[in-house]
The first five atom37 places (N, CA, C, CB, O) and aatype in JSON, in Angstrom:
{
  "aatype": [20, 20, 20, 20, 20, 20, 20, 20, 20, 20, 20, 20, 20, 20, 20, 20, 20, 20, 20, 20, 20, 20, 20, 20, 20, 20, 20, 20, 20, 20, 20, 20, 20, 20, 20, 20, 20, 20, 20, 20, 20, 20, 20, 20, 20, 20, 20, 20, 20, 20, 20, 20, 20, 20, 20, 20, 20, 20, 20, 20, 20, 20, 20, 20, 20, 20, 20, 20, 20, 20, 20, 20, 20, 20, 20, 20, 20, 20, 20, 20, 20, 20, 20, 20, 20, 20, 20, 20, 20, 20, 20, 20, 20, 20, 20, 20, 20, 20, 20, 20, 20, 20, 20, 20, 20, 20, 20, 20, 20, 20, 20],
  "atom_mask": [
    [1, 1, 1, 1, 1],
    [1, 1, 1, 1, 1],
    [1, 1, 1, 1, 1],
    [1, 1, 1, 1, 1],
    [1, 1, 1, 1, 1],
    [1, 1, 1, 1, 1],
    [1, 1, 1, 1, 1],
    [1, 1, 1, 1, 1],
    [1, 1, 1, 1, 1],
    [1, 1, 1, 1, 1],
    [1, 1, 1, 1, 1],
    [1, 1, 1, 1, 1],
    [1, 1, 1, 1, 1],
    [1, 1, 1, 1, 1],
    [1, 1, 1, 1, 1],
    [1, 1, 1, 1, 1],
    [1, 1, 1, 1, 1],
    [1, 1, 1, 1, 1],
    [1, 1, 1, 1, 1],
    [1, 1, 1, 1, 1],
    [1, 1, 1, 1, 1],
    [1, 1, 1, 1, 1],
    [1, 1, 1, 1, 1],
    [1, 1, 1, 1, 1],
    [1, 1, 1, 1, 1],
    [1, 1, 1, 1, 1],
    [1, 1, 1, 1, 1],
    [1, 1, 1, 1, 1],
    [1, 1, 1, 1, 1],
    [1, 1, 1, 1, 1],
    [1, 1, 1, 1, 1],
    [1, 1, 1, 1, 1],
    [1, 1, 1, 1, 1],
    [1, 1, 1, 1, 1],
    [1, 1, 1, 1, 1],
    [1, 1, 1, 1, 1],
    [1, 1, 1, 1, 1],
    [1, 1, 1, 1, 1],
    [1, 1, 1, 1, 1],
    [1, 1, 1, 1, 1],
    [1, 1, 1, 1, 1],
    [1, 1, 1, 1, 1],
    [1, 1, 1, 1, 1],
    [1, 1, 1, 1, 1],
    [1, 1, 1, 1, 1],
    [1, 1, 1, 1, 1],
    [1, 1, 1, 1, 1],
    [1, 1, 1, 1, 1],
    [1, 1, 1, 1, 1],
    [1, 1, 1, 1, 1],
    [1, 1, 1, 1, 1],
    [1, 1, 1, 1, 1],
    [1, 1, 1, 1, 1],
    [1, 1, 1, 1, 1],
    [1, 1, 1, 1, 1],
    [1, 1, 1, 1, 1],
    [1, 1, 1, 1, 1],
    [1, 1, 1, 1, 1],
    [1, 1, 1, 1, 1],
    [1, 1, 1, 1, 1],
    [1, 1, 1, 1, 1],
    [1, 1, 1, 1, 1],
    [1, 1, 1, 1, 1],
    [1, 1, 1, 1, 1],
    [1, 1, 1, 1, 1],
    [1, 1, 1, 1, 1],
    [1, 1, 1, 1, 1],
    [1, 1, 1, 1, 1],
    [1, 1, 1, 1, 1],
    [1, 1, 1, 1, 1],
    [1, 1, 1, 1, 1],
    [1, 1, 1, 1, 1],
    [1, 1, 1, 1, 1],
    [1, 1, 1, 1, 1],
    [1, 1, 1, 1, 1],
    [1, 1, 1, 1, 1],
    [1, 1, 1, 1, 1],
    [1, 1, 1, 1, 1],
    [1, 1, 1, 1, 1],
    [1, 1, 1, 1, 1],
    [1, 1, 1, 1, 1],
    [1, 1, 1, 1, 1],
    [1, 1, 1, 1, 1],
    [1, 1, 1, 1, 1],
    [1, 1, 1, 1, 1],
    [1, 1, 1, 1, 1],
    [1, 1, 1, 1, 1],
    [1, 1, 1, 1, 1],
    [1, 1, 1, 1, 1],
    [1, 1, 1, 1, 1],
    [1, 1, 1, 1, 1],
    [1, 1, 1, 1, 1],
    [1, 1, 1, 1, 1],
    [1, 1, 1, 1, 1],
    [1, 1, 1, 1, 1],
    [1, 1, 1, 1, 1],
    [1, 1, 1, 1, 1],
    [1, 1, 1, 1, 1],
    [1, 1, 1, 1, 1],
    [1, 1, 1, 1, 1],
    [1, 1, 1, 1, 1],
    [1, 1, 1, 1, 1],
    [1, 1, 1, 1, 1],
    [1, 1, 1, 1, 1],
    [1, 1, 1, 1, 1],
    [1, 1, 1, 1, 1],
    [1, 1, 1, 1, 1],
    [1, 1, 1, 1, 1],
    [1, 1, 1, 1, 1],
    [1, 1, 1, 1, 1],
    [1, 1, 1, 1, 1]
  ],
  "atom_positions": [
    [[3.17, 49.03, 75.09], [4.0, 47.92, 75.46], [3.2, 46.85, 76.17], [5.13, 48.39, 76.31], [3.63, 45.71, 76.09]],
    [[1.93, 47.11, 76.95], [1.49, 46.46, 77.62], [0.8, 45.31, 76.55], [0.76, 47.26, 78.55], [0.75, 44.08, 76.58]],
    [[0.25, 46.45, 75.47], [-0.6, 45.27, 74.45], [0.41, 43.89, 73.99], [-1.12, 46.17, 72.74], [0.32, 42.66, 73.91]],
    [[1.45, 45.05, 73.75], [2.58, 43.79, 73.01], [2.89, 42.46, 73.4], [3.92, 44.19, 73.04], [3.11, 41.4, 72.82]],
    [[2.8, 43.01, 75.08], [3.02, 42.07, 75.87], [2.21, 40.93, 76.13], [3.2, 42.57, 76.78], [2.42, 39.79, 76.52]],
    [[0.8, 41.85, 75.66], [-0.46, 40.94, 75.65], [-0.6, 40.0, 74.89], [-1.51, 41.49, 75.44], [-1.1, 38.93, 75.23]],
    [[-0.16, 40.26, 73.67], [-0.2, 39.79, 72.77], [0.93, 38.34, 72.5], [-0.15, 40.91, 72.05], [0.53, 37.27, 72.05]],
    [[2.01, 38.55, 72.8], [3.18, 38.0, 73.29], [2.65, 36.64, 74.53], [4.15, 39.42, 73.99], [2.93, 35.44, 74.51]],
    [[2.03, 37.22, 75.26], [1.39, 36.15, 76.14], [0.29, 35.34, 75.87], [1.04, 36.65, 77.18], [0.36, 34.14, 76.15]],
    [[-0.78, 35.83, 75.33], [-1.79, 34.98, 74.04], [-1.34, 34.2, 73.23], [-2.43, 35.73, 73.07], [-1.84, 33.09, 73.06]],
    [[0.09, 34.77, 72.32], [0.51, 33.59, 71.66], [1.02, 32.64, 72.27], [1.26, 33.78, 70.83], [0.7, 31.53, 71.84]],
    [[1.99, 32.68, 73.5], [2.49, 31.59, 74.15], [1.34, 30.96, 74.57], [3.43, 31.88, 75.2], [1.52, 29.74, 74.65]],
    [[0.19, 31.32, 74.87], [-0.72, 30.7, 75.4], [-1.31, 30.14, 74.46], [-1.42, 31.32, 76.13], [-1.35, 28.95, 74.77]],
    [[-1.83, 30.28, 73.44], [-1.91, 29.32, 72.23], [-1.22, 28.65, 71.65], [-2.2, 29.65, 71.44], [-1.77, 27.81, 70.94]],
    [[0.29, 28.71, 71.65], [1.58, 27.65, 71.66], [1.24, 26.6, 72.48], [3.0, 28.22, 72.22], [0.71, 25.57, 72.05]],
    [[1.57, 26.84, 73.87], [1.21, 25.71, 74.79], [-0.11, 25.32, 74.62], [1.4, 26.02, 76.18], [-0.04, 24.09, 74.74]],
    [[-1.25, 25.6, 74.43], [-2.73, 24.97, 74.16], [-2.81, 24.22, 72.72], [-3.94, 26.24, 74.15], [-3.7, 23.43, 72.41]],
    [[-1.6, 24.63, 71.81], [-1.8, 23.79, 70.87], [-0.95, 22.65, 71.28], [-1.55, 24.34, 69.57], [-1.49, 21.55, 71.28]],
    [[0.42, 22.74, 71.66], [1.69, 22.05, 71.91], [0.59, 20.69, 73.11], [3.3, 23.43, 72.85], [0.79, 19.48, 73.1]],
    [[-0.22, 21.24, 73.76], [-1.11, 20.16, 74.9], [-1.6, 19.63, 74.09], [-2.21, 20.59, 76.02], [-1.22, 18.46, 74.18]],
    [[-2.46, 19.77, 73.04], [-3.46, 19.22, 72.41], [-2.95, 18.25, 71.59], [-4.22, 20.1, 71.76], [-3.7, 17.29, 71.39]],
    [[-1.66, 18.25, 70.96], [-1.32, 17.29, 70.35], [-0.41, 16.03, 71.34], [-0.61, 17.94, 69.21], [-0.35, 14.81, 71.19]],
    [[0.14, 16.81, 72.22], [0.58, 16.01, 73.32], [-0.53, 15.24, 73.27], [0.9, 16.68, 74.67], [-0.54, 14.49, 72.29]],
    [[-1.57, 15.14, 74.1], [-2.78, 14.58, 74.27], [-3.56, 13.4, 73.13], [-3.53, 15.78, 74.41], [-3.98, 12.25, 73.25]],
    [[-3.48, 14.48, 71.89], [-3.98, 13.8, 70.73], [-3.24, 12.63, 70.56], [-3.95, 14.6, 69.53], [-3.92, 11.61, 70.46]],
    [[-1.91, 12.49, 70.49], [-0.52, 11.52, 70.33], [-0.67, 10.2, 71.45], [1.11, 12.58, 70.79], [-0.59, 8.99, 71.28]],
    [[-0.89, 10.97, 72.57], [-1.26, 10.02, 73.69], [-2.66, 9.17, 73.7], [-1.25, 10.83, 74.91], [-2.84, 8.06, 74.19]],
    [[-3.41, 9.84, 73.17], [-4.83, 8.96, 72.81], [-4.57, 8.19, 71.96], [-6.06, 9.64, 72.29], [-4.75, 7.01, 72.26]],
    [[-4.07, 8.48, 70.62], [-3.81, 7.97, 69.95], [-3.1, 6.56, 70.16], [-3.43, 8.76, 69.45], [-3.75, 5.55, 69.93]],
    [[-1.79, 6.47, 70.6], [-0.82, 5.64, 70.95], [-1.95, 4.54, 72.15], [0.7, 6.68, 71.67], [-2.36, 3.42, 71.87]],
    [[-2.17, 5.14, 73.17], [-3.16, 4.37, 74.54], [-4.5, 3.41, 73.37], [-4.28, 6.2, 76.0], [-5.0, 2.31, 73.59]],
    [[-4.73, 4.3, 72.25], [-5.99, 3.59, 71.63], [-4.77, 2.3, 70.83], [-7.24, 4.92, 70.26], [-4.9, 1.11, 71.12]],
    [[-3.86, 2.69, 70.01], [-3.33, 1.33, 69.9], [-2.79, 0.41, 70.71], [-2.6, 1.35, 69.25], [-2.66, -0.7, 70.19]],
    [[-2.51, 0.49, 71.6], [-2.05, -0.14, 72.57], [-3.12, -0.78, 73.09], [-1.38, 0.58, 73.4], [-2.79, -1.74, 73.78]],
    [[-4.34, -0.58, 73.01], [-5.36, -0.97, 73.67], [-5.88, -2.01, 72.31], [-6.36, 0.38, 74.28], [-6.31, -3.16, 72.47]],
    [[-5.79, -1.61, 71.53], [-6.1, -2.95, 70.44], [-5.04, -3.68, 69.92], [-6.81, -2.55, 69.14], [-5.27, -4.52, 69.06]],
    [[-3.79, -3.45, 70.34], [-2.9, -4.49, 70.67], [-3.1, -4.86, 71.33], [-1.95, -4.49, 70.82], [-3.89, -5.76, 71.02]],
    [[-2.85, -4.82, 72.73], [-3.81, -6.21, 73.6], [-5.11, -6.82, 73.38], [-4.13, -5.9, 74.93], [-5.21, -8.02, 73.66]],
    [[-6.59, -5.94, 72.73], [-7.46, -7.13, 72.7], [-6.88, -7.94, 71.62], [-9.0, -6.81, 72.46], [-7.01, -9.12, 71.94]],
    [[-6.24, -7.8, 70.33], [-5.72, -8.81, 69.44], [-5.18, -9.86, 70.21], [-4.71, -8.3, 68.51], [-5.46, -11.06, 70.24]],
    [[-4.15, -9.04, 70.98], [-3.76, -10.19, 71.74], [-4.35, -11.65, 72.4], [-3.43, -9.65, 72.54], [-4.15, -12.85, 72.18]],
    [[-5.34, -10.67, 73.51], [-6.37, -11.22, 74.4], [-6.93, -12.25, 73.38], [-7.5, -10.07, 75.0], [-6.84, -13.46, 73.6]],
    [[-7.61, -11.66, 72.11], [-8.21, -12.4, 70.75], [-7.41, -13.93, 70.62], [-7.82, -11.31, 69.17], [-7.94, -15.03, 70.72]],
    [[-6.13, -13.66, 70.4], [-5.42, -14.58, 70.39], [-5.08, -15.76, 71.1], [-4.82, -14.16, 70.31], [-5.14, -16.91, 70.66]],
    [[-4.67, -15.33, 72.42], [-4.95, -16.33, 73.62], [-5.64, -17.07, 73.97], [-5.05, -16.07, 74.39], [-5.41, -18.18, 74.44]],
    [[-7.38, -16.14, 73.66], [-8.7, -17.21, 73.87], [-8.34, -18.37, 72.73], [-10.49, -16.36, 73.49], [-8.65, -19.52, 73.05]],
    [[-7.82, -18.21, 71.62], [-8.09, -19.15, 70.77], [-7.11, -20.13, 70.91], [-8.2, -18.7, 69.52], [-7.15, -21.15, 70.22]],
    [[-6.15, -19.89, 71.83], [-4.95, -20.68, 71.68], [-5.57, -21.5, 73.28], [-3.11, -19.62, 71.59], [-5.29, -22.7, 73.15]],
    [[-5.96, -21.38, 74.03], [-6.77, -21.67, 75.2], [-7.56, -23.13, 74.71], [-7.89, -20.29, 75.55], [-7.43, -24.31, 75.02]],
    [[-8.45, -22.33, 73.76], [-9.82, -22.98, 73.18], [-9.33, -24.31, 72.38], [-10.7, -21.82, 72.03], [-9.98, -25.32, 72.12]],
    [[-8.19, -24.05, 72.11], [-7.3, -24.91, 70.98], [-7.04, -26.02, 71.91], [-5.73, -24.15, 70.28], [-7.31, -27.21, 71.79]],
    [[-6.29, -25.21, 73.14], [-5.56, -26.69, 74.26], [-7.03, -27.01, 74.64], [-4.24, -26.23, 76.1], [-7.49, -28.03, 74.12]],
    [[-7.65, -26.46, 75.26], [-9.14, -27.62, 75.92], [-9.58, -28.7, 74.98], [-10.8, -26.71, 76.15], [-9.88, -29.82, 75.39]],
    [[-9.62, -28.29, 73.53], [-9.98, -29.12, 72.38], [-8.89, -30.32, 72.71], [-9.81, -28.28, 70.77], [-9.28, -31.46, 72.95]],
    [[-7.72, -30.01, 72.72], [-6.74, -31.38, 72.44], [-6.55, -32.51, 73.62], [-5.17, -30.84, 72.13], [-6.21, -33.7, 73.6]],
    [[-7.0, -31.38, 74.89], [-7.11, -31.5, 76.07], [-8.02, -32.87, 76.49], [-7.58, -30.22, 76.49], [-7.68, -33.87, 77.11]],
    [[-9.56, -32.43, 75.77], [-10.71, -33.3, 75.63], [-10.16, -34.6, 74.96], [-11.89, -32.59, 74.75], [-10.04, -35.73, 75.43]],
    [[-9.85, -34.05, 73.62], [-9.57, -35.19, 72.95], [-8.12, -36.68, 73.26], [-9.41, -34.42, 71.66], [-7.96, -37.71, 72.61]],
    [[-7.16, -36.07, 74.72], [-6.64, -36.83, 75.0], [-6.87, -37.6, 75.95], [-5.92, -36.5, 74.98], [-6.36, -38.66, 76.31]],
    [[-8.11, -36.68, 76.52], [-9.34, -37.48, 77.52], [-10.13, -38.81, 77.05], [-10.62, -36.43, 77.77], [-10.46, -39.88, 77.55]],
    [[-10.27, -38.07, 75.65], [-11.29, -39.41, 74.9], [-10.4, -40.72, 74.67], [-11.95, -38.94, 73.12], [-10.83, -41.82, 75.01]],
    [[-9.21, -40.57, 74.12], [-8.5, -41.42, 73.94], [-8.06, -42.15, 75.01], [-7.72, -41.03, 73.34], [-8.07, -43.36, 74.82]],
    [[-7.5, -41.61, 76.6], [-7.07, -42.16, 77.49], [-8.31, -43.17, 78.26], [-6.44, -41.09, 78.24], [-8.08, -44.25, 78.79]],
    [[-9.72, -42.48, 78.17], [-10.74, -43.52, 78.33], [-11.01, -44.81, 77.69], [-11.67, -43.02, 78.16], [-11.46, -45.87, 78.13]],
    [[-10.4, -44.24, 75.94], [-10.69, -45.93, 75.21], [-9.26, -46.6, 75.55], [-11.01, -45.97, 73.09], [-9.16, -47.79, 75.82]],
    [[-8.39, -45.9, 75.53], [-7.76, -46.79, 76.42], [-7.57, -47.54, 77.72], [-7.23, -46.51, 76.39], [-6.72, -48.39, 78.0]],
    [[-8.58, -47.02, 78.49], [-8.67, -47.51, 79.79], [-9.67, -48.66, 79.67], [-9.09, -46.4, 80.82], [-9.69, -49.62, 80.44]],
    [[-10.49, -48.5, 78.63], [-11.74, -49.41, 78.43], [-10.85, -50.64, 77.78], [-13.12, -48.68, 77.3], [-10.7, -51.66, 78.44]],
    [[-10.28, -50.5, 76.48], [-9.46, -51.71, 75.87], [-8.48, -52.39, 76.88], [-8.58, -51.18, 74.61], [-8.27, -53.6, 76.96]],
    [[-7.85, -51.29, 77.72], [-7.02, -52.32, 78.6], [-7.71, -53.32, 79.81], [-5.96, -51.43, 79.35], [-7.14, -54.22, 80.43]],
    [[-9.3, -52.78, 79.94], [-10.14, -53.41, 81.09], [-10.49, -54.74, 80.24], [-11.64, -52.39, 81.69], [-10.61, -55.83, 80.79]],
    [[-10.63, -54.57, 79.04], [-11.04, -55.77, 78.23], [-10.27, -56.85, 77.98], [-11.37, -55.45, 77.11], [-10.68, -58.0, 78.14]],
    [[-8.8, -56.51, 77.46], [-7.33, -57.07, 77.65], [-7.25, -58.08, 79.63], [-6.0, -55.16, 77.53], [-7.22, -59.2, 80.14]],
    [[-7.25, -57.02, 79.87], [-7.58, -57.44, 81.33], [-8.4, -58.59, 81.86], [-8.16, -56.46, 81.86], [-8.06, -59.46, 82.67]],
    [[-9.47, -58.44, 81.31], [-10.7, -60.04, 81.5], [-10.05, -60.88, 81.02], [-12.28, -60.24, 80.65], [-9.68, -61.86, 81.68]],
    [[-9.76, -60.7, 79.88], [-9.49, -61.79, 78.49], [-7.87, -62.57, 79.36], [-9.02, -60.53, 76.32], [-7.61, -63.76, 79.18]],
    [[-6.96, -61.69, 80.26], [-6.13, -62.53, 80.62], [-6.5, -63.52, 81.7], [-5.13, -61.87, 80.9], [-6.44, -64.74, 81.56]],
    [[-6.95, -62.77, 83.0], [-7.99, -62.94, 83.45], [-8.74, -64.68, 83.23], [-8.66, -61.77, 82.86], [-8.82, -65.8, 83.73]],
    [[-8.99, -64.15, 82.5], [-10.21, -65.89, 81.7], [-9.47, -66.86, 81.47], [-11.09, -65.84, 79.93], [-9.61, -67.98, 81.94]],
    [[-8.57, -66.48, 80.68], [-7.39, -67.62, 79.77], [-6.74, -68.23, 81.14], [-5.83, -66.65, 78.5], [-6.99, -69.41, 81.38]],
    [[-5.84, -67.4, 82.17], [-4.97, -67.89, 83.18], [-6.11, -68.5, 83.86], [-4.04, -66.81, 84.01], [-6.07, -69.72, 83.76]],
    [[-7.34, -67.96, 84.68], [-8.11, -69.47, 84.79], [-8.26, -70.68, 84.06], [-9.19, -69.34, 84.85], [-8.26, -71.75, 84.67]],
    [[-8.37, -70.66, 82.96], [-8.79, -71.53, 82.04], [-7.34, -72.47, 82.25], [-9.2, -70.79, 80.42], [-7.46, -73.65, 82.58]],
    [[-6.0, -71.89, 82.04], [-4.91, -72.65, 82.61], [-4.69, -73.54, 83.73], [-4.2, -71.97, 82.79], [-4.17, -74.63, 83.93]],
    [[-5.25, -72.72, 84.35], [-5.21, -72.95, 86.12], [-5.88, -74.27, 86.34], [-6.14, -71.67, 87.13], [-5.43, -75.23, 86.95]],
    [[-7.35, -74.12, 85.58], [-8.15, -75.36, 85.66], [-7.45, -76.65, 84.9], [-9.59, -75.04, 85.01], [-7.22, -77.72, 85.47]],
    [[-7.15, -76.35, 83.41], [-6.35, -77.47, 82.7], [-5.26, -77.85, 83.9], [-5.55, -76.89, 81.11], [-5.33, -78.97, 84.41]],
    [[-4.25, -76.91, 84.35], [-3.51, -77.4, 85.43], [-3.62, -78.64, 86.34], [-3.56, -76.55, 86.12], [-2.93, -79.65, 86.5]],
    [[-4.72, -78.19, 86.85], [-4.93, -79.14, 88.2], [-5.66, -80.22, 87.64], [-5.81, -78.47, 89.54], [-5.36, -81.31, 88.14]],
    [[-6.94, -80.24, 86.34], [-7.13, -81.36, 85.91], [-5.96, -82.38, 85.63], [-7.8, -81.12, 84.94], [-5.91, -83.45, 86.24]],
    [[-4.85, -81.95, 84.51], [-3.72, -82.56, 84.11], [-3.05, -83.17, 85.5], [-2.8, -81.51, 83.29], [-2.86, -84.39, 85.51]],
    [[-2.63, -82.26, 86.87], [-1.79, -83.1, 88.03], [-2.77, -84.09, 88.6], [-1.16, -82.1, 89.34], [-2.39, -85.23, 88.86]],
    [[-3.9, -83.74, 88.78], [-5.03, -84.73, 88.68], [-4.98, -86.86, 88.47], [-5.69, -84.0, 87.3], [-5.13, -87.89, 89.12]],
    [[-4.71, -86.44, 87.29], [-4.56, -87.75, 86.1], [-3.11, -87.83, 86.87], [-4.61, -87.38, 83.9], [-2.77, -88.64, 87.73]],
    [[-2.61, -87.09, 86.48], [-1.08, -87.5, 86.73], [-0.8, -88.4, 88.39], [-0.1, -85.82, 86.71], [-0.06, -89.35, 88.65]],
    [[-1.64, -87.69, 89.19], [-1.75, -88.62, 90.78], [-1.96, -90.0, 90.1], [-3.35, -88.17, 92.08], [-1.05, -90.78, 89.81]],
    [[-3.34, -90.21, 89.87], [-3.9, -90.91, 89.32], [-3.09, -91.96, 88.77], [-4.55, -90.31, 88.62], [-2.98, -93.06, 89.3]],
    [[-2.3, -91.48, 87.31], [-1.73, -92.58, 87.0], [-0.32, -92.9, 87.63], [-1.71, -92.57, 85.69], [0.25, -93.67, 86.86]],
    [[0.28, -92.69, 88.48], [1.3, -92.79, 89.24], [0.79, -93.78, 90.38], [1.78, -91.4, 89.69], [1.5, -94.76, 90.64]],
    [[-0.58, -93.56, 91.17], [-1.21, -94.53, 91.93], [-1.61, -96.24, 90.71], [-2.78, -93.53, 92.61], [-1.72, -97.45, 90.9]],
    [[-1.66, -95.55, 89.88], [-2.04, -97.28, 89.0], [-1.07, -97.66, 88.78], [-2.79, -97.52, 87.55], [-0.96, -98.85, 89.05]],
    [[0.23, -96.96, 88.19], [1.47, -97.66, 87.64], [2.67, -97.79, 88.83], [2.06, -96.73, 86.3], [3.84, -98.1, 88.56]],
    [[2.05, -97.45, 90.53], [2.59, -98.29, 91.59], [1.84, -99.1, 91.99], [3.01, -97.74, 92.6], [2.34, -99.67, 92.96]],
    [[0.38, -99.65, 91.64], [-0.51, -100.79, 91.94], [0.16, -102.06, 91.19], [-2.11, -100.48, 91.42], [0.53, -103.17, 91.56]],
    [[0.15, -101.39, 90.01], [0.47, -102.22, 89.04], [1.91, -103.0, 88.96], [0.27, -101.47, 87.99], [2.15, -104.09, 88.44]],
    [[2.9, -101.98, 89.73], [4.52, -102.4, 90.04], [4.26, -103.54, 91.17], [5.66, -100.91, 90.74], [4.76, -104.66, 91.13]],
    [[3.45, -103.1, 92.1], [3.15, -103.94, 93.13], [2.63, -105.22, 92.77], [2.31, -103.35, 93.93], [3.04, -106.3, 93.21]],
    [[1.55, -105.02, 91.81], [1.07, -106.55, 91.54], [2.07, -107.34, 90.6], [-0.45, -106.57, 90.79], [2.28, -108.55, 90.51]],
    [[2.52, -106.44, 90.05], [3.38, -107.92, 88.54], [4.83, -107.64, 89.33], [3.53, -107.25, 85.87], [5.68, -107.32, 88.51]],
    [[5.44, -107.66, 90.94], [6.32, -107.41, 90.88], [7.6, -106.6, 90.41], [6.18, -107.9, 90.86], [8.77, -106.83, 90.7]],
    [[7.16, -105.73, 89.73], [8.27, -104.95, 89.24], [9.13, -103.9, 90.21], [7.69, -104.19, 88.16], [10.07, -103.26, 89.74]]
  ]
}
């Protein structure tokens, strides 16, 4: 009876040593996909990252030529509204001018 028993207990003990091993095996298994589901992942992210810095840059580049075209816009008004400014005061200029002749002139012919 004792063998039987022995025997009886060897097999449970090779039940459970197999029943662990696949436990285990299942769990490696599963932890190893899971683990290359996330680097795919990880894979993924860098590129979606790499993607925004790219568009990132490139709205950099654009916001510079725009900062440059509007500095240029900028002179060019700049220049012109002087250029006004000067016609301005030349034009009230004359205009003193002929307001002082055409009251010389009221003065002398009486008008």
């Amino acid at each position: 009876m004792n063998e039987e028993r022995f025997d009886r207990l060897e097999d449970m003990m090779t039940t459970l040593i197999n029943t662990v091993g696949k436990i285990m095996e299942n769990q490696t298994t599963t932890m190893s996909n899971d683990i290359n589901e996330i680097k795919t992942e990880q894979s993924s992210m860098r590129d979606d990252i790499n993607e925004i810095k790219t568009e990132q840059n490139s709205m950099q580049d654009k916001m510079d030529e725009m900062q440059k075209e509007n500095d240029t816009r900028h002179k060019e008004v700049i220049e012109k509204l002087t250029s006004i400014e000067a016609d301005q005061e030349h034009i009230w200029g004359k205009s003193a001018r002929n307001e002082r002749e055409f009251a010389r002139f009221k003065n002398m012919y009486g008008l």
